[in-house]
N, C-alpha and C positions, 0 to 999 in steps of 0.2 A: 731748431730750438728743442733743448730736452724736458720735457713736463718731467714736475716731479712726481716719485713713485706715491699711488695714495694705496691707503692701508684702512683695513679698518679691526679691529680686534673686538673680535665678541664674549664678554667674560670679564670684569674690571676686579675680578678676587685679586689674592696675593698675588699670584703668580702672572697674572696677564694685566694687569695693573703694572706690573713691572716691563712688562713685554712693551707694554704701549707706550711708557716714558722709552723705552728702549729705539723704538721707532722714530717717536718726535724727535730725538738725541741724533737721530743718524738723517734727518732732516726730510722724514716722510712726511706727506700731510693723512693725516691721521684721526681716525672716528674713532671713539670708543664705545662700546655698546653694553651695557648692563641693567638692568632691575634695580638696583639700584641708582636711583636716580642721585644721590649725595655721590657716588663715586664716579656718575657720569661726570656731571659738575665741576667737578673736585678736578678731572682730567680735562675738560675745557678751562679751567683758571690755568693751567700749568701749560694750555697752547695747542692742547687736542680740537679738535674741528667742532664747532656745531652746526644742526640741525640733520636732514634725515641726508641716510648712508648713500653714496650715488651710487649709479647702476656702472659706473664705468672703473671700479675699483680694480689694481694691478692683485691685489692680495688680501685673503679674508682670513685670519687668522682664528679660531675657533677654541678657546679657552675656558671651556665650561667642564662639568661635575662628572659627566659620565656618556655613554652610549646613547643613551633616551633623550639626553640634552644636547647632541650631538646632529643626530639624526633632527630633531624638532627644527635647529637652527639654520638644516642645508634643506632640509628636504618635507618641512613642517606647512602648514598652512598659510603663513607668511615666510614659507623656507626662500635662502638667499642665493641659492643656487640660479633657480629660474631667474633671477636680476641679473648675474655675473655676465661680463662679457666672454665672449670664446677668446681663450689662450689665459682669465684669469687663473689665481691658481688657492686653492683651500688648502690650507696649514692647521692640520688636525692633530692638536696637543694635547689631549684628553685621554686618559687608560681605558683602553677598551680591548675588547679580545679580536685578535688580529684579522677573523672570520668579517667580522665587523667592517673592518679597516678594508679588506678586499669588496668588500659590497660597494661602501662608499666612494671608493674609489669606480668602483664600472660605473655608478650613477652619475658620479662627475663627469664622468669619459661622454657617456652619452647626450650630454647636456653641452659639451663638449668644452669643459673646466678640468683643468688638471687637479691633481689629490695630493698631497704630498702626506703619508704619514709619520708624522714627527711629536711621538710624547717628548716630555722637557724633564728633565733633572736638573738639581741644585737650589730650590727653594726660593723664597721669597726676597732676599737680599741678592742673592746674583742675577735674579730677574729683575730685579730695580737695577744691575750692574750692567746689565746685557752681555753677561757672562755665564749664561747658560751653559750642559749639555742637550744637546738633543740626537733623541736616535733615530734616523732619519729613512725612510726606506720609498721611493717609488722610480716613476720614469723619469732620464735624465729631460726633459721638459719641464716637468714639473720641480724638479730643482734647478733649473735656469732659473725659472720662473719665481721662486722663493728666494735666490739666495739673497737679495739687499733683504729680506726680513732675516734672514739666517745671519748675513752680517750683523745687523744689528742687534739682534737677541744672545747669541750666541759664543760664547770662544773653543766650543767645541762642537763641531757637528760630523757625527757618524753615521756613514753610507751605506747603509745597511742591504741594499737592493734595489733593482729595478722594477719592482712593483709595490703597489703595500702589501703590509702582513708583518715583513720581518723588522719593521719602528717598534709593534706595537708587542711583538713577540720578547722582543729584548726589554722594554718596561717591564714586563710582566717578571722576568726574571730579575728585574732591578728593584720591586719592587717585592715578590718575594722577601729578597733580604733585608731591605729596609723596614718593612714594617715588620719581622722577625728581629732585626736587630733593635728596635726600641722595645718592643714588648721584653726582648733579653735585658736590655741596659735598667731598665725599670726591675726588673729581676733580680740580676746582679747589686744592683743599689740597696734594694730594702732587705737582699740576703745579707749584706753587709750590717745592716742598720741590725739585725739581731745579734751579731757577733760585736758589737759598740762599733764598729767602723761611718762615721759620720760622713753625710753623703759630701759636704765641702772638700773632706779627705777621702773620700771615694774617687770623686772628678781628679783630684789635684796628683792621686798615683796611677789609678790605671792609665789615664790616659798618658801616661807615659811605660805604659805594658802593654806586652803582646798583648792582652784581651781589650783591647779597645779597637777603636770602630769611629768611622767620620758621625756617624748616627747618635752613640753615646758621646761624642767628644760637643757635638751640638746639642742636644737634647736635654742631657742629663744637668746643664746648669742652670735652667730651668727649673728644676725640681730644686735645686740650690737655694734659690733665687725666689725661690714660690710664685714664679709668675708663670701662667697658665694661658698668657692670652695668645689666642690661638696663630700660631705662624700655618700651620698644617694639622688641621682638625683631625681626632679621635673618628669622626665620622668618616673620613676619608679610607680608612684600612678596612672594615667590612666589605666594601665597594673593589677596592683594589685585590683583597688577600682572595675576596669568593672570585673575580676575574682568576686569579692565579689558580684556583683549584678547581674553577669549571674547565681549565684549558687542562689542567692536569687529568681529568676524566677522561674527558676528552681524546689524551694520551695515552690511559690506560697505564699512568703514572701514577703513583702513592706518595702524598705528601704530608707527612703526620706533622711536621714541625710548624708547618704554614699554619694547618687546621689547627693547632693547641695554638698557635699566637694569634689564630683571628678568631678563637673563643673567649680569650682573654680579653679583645676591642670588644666586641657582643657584651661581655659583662661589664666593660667602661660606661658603652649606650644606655646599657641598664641601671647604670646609678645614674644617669643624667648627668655623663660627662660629655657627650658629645660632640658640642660647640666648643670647649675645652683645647689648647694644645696637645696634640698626641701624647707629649711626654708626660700629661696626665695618667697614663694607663699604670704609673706607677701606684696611684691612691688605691687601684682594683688590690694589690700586693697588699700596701698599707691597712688597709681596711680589713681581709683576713686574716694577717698578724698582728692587730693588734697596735700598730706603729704611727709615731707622730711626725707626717713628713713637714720640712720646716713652713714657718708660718710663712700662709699667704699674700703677696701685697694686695694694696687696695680693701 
């Protein structure tokens, strides 16, 4: 008889909120674990499992903020490692510098839990779609071992390696340009807004010109729209762009473009935009020139 796969996903934000309807949909049984107790809830009403996570789980997905929260979650004082069984497997979707990613992973090995490092792209609605990317790098066990979560979250998973390092290496350059490309799109917008180009007709031409971008074609109607609530917070890009330029040090690489768009998120934090949707960084613009970005809802 075949038990079915159980899952548990740690993280109920946007984006693993979305992972875990993603699982229940492909007919895992399924924990959800978060701080949030309203969004634990909220995933037990929709058919997510209650009470506490067993120790006999196929798969621990790990959907949190950063490295520190990463690390707390496998390897913490109620870390979840030491519960896994041998042969489960940790699905590590979190931006972290890939140094990271190969530690995690030897501690898994010797605990004797696979690693799989796998950051996710495509945001908050394709993770409710289970049509994620994710870029995907470790040993082929550890992708045996993942792939009904890969099925189900995913419509694109890239192989990046047989070890970790290189999942976590390719965010980093993915993410480079994404949070360079709103910090520009925000740019581009309120440079128009000085020359009389309104941002409804900002959205409505470029994005039918070479200077557009998945990033502006998403983001920028938002600022249309004056809605602000948050899909991929402002706080997010400090975190991800200094990941990209400690690894660029690192390298002995020079990235000016990154450093002038992740001064720009630093100056969003500092009006207490933070909580804010990223495509807020346009008001840091607004606000030096002088300019009335359209009125806010709510």
């Amino acid at each position: 008889m075949t038990t079915q796969f159980r899952t548990a996903v740690i993280g109920l934000g946007s984006m693993g909120y979305g992972m875990a309807q993603s699982c229940l949909r492909a007919g895992h049984r399924t924990w959800g674990v978060d701080i949030n107790a309203d969004a634990v809830h909220r995933f037990t009403t929709e058919g997510g499992q209650t009470g506490e996570v067993p120790r006999d789980l196929d798969a621990l997905v790990v959907v949190v903020l950063n490295a520190a929260q990463t690390e707390a979650v496998l390897f913490g004082e109620t870390g979840a490692v030491s519960g896994l069984r041998p042969g489960a497997v940790v699905i590590s979707c979190a931006t972290v510098p890939p140094d990271f990613a190969r530690a995690m992973e030897a501690r898994c090995a010797e605990a004797g839990v696979h690693y799989l490092d796998a950051p996710i792209s495509g945001g908050a609605a394709k993770a409710a779609q289970g049509a994620l990317s994710m870029m995907a790098a470790g040993t082929p066990q550890a992708f045996a071992a993942a792939r009904p979560v890969l099925d189900a979250c995913a419509t694109t998973v890239f192989e990046l390696g047989s070890e970790a390092g290189p999942g976590s290496a390719m965010k980093a350059v993915n993410q480079l340009l994404a949070g360079v490309h709103i910090a520009t799109m925000a740019e581009a917008l309120t440079f128009g807004m000085t020359q009389g180009v309104e941002p409804a007709k900002f959205v409505e031409v470029i994005s039918q010109c070479a200077g557009t971008s998945w990033m502006l074609e998403n983001r920028a109607p938002h600022i249309v729209d004056g809605d602000y609530t948050p899909r991929s917070q402002i706080n997010i890009w400090p975190k991800d762009l200094g990941i990209v330029l400690d690894i660029a040090k690192t390298a002995g690489f020079s990235a000016p473009i990154t450093a002038a768009a992740l001064q720009q998120y630093m100056v969003a934090v500092g009006m207490g935009l933070g909580h804010q949707d990223d495509a807020a960084i346009a008001k840091v613009y607004a606000r030096n020139a002088g300019l009335d970005l359209p009125p806010e809802k709510g």
